[in-house]
py3Dmol code that shows the C-alpha trace and the ligand (Angstrom):
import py3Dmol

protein = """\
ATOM      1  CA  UNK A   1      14.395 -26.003 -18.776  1.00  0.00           C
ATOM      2  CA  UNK A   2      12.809 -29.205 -18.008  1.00  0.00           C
ATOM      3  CA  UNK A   3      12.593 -28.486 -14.492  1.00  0.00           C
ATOM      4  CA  UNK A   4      10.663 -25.483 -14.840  1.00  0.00           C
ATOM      5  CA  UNK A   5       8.240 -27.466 -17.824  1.00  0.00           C
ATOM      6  CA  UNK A   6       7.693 -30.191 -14.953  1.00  0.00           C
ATOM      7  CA  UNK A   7       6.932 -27.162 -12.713  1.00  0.00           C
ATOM      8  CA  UNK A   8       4.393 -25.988 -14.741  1.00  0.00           C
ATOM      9  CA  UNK A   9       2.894 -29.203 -14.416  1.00  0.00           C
ATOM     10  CA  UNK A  10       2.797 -28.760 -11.126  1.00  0.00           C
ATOM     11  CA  UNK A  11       1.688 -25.530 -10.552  1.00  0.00           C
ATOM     12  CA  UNK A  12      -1.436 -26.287 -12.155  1.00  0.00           C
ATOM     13  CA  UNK A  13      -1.777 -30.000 -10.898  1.00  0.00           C
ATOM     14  CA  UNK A  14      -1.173 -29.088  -7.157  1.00  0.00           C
ATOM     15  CA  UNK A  15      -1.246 -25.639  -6.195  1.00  0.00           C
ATOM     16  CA  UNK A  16      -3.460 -24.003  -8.737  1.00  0.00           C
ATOM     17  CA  UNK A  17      -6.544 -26.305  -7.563  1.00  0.00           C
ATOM     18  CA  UNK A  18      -5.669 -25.470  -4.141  1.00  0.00           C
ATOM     19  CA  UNK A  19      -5.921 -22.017  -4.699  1.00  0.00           C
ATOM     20  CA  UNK A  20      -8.706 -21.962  -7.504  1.00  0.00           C
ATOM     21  CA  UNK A  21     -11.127 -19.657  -5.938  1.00  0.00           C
ATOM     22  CA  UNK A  22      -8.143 -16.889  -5.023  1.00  0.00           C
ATOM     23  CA  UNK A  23      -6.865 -16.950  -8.535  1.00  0.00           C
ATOM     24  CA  UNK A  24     -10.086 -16.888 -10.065  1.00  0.00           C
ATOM     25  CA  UNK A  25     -11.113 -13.487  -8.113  1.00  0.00           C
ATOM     26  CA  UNK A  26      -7.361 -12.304  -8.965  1.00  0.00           C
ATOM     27  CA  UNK A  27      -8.544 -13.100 -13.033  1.00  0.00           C
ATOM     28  CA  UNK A  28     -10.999 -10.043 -12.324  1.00  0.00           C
ATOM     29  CA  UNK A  29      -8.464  -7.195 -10.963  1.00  0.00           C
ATOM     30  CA  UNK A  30      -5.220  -6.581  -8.722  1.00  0.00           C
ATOM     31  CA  UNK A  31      -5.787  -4.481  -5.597  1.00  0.00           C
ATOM     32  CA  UNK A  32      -1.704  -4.899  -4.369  1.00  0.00           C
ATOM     33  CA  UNK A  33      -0.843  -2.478  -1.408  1.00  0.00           C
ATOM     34  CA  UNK A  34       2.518  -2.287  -1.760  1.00  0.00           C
ATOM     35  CA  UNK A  35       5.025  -1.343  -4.669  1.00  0.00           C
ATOM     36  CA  UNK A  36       8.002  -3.355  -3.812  1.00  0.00           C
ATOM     37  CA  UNK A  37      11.489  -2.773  -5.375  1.00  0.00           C
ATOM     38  CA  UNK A  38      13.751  -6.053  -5.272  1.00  0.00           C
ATOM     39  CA  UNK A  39      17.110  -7.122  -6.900  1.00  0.00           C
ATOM     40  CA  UNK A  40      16.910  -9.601 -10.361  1.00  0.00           C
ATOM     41  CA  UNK A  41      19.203 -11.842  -8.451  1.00  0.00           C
ATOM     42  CA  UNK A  42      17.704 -15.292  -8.810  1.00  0.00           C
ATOM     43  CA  UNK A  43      18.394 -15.666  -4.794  1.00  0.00           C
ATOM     44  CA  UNK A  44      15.343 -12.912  -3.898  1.00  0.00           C
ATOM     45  CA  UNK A  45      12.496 -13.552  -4.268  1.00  0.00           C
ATOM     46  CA  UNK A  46       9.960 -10.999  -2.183  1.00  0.00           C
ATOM     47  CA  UNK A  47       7.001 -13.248  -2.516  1.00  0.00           C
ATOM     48  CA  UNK A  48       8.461 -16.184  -0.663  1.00  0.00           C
ATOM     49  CA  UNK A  49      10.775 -13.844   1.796  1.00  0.00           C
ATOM     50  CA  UNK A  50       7.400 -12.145   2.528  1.00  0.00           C
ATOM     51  CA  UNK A  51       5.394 -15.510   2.521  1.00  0.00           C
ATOM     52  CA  UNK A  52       2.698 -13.052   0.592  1.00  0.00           C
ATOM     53  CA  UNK A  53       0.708 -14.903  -2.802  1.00  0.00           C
ATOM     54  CA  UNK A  54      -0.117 -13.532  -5.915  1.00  0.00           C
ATOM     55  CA  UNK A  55      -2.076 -10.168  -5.780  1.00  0.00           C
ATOM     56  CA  UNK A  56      -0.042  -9.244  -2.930  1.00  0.00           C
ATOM     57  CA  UNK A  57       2.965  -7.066  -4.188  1.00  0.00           C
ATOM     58  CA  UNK A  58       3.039  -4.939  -7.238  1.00  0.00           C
ATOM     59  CA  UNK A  59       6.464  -5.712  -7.912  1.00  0.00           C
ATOM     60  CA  UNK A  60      10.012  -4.119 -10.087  1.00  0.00           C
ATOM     61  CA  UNK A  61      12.844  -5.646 -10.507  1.00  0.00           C
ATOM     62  CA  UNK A  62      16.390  -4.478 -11.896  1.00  0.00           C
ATOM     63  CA  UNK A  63      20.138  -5.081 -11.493  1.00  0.00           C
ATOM     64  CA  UNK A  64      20.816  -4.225  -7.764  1.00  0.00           C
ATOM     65  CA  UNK A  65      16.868  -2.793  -7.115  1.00  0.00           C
ATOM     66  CA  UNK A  66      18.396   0.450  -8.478  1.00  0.00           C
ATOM     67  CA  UNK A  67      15.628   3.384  -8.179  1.00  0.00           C
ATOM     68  CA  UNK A  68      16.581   6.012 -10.316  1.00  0.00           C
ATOM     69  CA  UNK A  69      15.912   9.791  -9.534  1.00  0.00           C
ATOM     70  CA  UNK A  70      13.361  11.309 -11.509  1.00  0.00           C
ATOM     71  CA  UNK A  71      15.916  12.924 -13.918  1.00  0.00           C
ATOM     72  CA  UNK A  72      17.146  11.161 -17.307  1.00  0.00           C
ATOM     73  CA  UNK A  73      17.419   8.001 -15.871  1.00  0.00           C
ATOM     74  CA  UNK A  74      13.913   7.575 -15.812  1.00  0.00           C
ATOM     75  CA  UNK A  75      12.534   7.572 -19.517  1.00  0.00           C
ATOM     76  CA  UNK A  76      15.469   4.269 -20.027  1.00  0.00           C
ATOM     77  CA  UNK A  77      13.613   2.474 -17.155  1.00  0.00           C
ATOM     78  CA  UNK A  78      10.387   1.528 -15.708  1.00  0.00           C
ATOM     79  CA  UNK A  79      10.190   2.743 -12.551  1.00  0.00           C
ATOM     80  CA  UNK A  80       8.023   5.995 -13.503  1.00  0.00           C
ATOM     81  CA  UNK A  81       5.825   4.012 -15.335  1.00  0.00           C
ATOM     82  CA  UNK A  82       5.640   1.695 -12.214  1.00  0.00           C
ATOM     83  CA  UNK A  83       5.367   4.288 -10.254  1.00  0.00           C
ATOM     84  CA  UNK A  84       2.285   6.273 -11.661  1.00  0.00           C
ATOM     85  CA  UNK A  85       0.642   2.901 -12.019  1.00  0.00           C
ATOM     86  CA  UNK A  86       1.317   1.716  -8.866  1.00  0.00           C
ATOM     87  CA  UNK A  87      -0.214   5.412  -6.803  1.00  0.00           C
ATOM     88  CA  UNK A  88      -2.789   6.076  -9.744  1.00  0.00           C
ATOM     89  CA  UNK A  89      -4.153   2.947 -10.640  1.00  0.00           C
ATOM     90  CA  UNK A  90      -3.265   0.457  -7.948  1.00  0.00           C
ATOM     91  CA  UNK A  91      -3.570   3.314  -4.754  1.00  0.00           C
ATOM     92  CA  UNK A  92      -0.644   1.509  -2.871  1.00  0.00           C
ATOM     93  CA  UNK A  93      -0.165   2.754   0.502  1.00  0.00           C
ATOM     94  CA  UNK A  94       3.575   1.346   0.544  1.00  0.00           C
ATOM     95  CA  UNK A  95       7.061   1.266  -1.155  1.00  0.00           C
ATOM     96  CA  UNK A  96       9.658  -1.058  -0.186  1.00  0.00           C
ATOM     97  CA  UNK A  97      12.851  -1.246  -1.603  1.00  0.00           C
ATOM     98  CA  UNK A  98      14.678  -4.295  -0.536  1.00  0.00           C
ATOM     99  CA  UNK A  99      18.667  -4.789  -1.226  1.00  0.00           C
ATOM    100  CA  UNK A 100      20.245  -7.737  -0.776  1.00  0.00           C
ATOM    101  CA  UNK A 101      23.707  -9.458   0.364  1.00  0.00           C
ATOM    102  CA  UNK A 102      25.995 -10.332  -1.778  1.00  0.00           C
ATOM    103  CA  UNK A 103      24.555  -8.376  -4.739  1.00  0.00           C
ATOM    104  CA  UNK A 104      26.748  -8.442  -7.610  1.00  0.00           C
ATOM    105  CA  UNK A 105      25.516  -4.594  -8.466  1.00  0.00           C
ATOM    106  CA  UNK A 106      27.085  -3.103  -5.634  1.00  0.00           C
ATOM    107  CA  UNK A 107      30.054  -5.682  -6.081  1.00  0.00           C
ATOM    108  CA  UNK A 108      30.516  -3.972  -9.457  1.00  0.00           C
ATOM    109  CA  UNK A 109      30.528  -0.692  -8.420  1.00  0.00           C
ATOM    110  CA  UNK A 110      33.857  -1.640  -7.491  1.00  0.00           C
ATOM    111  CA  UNK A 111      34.935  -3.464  -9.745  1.00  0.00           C
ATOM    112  CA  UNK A 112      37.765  -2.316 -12.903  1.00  0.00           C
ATOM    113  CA  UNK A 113      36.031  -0.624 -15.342  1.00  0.00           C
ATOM    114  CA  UNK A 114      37.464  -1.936 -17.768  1.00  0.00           C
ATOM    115  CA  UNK A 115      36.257  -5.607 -17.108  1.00  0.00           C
ATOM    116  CA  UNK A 116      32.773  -3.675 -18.192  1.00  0.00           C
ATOM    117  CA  UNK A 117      34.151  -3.396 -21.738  1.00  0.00           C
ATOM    118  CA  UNK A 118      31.685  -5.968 -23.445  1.00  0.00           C
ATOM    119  CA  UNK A 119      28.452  -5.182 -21.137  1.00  0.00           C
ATOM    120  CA  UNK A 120      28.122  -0.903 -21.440  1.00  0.00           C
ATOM    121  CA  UNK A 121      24.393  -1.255 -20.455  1.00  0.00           C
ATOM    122  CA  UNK A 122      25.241  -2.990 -17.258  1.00  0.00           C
ATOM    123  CA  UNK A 123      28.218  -0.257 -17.032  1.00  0.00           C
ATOM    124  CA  UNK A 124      25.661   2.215 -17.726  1.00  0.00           C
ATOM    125  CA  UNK A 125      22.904   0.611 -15.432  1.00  0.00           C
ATOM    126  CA  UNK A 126      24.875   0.425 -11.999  1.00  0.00           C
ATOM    127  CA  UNK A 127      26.754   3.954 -12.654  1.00  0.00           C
ATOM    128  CA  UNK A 128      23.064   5.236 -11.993  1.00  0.00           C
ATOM    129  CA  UNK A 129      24.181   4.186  -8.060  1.00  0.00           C
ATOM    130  CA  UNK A 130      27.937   4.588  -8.308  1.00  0.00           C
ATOM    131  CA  UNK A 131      28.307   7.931  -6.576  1.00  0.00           C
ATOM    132  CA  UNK A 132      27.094   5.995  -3.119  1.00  0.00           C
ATOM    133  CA  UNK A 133      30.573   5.226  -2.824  1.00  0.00           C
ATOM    134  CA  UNK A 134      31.415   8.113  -2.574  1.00  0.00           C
ATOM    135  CA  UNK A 135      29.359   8.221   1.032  1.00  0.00           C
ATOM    136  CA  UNK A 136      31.061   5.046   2.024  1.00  0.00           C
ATOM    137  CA  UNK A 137      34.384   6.294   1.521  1.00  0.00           C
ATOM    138  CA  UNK A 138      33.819   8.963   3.554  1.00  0.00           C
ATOM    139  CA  UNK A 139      32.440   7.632   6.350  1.00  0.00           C
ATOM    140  CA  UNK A 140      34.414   3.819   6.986  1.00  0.00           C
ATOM    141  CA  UNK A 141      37.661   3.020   7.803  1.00  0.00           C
ATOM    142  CA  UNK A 142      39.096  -0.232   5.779  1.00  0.00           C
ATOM    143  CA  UNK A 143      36.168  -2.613   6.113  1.00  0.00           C
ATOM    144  CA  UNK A 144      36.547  -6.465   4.784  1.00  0.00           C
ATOM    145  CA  UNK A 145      34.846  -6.409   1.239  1.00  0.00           C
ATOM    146  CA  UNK A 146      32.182  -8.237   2.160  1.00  0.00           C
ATOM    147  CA  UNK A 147      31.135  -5.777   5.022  1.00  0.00           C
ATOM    148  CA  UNK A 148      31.821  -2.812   2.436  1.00  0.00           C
ATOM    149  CA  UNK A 149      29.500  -4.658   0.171  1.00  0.00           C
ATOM    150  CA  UNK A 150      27.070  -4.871   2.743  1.00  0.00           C
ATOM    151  CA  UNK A 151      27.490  -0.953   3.722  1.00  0.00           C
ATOM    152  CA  UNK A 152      27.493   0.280   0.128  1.00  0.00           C
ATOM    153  CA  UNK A 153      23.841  -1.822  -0.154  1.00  0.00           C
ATOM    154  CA  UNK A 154      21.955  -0.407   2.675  1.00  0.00           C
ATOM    155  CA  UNK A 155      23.310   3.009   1.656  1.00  0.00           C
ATOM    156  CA  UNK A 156      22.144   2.371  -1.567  1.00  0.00           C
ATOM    157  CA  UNK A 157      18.524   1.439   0.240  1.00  0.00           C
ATOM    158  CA  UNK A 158      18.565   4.405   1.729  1.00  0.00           C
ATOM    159  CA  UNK A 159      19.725   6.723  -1.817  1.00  0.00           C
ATOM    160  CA  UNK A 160      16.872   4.742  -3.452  1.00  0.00           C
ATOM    161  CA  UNK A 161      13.985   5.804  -0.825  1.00  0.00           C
ATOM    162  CA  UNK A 162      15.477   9.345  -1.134  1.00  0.00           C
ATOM    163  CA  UNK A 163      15.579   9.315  -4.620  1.00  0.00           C
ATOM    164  CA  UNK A 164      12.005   7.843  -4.882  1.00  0.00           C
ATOM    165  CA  UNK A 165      10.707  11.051  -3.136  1.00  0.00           C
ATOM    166  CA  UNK A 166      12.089  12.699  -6.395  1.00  0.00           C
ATOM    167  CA  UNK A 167       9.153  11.720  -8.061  1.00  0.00           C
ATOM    168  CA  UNK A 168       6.276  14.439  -7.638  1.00  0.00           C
ATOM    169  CA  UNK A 169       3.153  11.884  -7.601  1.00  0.00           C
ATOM    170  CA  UNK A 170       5.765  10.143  -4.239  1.00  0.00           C
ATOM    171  CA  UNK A 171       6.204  13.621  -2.894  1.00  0.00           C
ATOM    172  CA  UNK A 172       2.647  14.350  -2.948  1.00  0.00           C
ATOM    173  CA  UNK A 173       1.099  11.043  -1.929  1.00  0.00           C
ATOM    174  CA  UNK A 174       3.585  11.196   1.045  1.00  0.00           C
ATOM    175  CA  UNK A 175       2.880  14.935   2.208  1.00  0.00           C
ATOM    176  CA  UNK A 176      -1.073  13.622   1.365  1.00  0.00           C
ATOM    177  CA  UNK A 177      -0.438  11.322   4.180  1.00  0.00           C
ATOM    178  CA  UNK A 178      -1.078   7.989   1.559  1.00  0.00           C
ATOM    179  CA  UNK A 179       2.233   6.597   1.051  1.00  0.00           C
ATOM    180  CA  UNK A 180       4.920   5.765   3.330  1.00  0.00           C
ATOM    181  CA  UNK A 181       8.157   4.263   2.264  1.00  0.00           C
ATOM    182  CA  UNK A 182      10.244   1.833   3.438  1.00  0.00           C
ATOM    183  CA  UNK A 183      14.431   0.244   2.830  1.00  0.00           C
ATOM    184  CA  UNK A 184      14.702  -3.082   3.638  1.00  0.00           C
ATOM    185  CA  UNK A 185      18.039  -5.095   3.760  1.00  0.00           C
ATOM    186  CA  UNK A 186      17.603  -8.985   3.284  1.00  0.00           C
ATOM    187  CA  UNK A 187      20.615 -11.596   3.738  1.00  0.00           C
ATOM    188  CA  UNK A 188      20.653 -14.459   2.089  1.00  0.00           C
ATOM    189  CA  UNK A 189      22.585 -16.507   4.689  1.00  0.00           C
ATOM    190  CA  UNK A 190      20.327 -16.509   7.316  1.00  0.00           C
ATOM    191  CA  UNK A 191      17.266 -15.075   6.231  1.00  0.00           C
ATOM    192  CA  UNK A 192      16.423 -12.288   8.218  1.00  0.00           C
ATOM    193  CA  UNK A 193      15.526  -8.983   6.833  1.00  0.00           C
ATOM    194  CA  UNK A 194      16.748  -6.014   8.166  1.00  0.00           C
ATOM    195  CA  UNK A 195      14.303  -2.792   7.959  1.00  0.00           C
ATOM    196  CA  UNK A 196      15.411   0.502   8.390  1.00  0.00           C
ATOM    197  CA  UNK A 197      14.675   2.500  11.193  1.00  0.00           C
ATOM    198  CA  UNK A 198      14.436   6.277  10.093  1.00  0.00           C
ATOM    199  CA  UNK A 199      14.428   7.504  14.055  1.00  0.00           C
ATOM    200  CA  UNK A 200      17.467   5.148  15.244  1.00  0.00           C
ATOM    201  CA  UNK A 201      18.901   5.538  11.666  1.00  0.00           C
ATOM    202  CA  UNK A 202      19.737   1.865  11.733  1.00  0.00           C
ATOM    203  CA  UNK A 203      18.381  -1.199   9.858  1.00  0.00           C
ATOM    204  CA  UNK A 204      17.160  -3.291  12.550  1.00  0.00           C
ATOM    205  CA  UNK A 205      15.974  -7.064  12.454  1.00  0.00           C
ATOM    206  CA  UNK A 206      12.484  -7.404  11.598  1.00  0.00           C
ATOM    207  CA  UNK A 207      12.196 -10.602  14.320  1.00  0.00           C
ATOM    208  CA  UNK A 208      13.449  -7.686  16.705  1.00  0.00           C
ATOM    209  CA  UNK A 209       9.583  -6.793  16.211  1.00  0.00           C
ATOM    210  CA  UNK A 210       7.895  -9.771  15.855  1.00  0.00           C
ATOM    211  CA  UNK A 211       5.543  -9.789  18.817  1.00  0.00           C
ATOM    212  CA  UNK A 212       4.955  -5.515  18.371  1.00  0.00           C
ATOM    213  CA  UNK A 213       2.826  -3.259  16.543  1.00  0.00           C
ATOM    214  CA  UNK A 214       5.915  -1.283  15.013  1.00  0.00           C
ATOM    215  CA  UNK A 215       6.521  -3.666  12.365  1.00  0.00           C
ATOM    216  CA  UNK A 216       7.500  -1.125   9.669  1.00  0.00           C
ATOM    217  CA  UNK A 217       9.338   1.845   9.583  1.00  0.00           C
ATOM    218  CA  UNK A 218       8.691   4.938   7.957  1.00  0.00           C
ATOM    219  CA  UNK A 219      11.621   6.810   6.304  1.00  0.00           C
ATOM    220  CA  UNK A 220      11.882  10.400   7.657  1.00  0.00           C
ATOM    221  CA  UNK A 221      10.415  12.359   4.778  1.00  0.00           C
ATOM    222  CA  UNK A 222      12.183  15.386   5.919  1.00  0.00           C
ATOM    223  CA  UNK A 223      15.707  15.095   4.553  1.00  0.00           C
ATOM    224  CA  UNK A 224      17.321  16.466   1.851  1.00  0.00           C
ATOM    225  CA  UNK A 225      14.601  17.233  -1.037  1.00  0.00           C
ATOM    226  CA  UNK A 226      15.241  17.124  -4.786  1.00  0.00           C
ATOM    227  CA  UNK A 227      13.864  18.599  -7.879  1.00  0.00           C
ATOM    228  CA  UNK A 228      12.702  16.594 -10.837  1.00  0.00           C
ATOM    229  CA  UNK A 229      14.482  17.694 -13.817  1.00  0.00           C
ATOM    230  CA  UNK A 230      12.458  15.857 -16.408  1.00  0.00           C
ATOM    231  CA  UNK A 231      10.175  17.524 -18.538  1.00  0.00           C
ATOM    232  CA  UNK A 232       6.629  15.767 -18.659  1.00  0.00           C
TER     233      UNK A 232
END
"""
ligand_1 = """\
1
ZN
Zn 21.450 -7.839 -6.287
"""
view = py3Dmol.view(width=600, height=400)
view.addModel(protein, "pdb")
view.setStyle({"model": 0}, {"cartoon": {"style": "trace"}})
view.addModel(ligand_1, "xyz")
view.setStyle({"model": 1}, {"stick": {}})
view.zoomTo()
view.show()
């Protein structure tokens, strides 16, 4: 804990007077334009991976950047309330949701369920992505763990921008022409981010598309549609 106390210090010693004038206008209002979904995993951190500041991203995070479809799921988490605030009050114009290497929510979708004996919430929690497996299985032959892990994640990306459109205020804002949405896949090793490409239906390195205008890619909004079962 001391490390973080002396960090404090130095927040407000260093880079709070460097950036008075920004934080003061942030003490009036947020105006973020994107609603970013990222992993708790103390290795992510979507303001530094972004190089954006405070004001910048209107950001959730869970236990493997799980978006839930707009069913039961959603009144034991906050993504609807996120999600109205974000569109309502906010008016972002973007939704990313960024998985991650090595996350240990995918890794425990594998895992014995019985080692989940003493954490049910957790059990509970990463069941809400569990039947993406069930699309890797399908679909691979015998990959190394760590490339399963890696498969099972951006598949999850991609369940997670399809399960966002289960929302009606997404639905609307997108067929509105507001919103667009967005699956990005970030490795810790080396530090690139991988963003998915709805028209090649591959995540492709962002520095692939450094020097162009096509920095982002919209997911196809025409796939498989679903209906929100919860009752307002
Ligand atoms: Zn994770």
């Amino acid at each position: 804990m001391d490390r973080l106390l002396n960090g404090i210090k130095d927040f407000q010693l260093n880079y709070y007077k460097e950036e008075e004038e920004s934080f003061k206008a942030l003490a009036k209002g947020q105006s973020p334009e994107v609603l970013f979904f990222a992993c708790s995993d103390s290795r992510v951190d979507p303001n530094m991976i972004t190089q954006s500041k405070p004001g910048d991203l209107f950001i959730v995070r869970n236990v493997g950047s799980i978006v839930p479809d707009c069913g039961p799921h959603w009144k034991k988490s906050c993504t609807g309330a996120a999600i109205e605030f974000a569109l309502q009050s906010l008016s972002v114009s973007d939704i990313v949701v960024c998985g991650h290497s090595d996350c240990g929510a995918m890794k425990a979708l594998y895992q014995d369920p019985d080692s989940f004996k003493d954490s049910p919430n957790l059990k509970e929690w990463v069941d809400t992505a569990a039947h993406v497996k069930g699309l890797i299985d399908a679909t691979n032959d015998k990959p190394t763990f760590k490339k399963l892990i890696e498969i099972t994640t951006k598949e999850h990306i991609l369940e997670s921008l399809e399960n966002l459109k289960s929302y009606p205020i997404i639905a609307d804002a997108i067929k509105a022409g507001k919103l667009n949405l967005h699956g990005w896949y970030y490795d810790l090793g080396n530090g690139s981010v991988h963003i998915y490409n709805s028209k090649e239906d591959s995540f492709e390195q962002i520095a692939h598309h450094s020097n162009g205008e096509e920095s982002f890619h919209t997911h196809s909004s025409e796939t498989k549609e679903r209906t929100c079962t919860h009752e307002a």
